[in-house]
VOMIVO-847173 format. One line per 10 residues: their letters; for each residue z, x, y of C-alpha. Coordinates in steps of 0.1 Angstrom, whole numbers. Example, Ala and Ser with C-alpha at 12.3 -4.5 7.8 and 13.67 -1.06 7.14 Angstrom:
% residues 2
AS = 78:123:-45 | 71:137:-11 $
//
This chain:
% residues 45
XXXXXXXXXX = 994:3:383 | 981:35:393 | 972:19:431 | 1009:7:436 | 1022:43:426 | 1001:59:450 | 1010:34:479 | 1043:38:472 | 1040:75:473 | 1023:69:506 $
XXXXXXXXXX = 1051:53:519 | 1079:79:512 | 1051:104:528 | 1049:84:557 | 1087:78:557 | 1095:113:551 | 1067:118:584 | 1084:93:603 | 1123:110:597 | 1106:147:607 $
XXXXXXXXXX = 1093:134:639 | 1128:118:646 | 1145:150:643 | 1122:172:663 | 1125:147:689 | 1166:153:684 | 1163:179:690 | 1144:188:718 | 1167:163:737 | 1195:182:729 $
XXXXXXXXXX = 1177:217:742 | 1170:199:773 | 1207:189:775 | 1215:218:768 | 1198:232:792 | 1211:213:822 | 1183:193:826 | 1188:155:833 | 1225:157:837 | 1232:147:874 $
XXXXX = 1200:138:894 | 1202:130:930 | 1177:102:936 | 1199:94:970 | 1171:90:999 $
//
């Protein structure tokens, strides 16, 4: 019993882990939007 309690608290650390990373990845997109960067790109030769 006391393995599958601390697996399953493994799992919400993981998830919580997971859902952090996700939002720091938010939002440095959005600074980088923000910013300008990426909007219109010339890639015309």
């Amino acid at each position: 019993m006391a393995m599958a309690a601390k697996m399953l608290k493994m799992n919400a650390e993981q998830g919580a882990a997971v859902a952090n990373l996700i939002d720091a990845a938010q939002q440095n997109l959005q600074a980088l939007t923000a910013a300008g960067v990426g909007q219109s790109v010339d890639i015309s030769a």
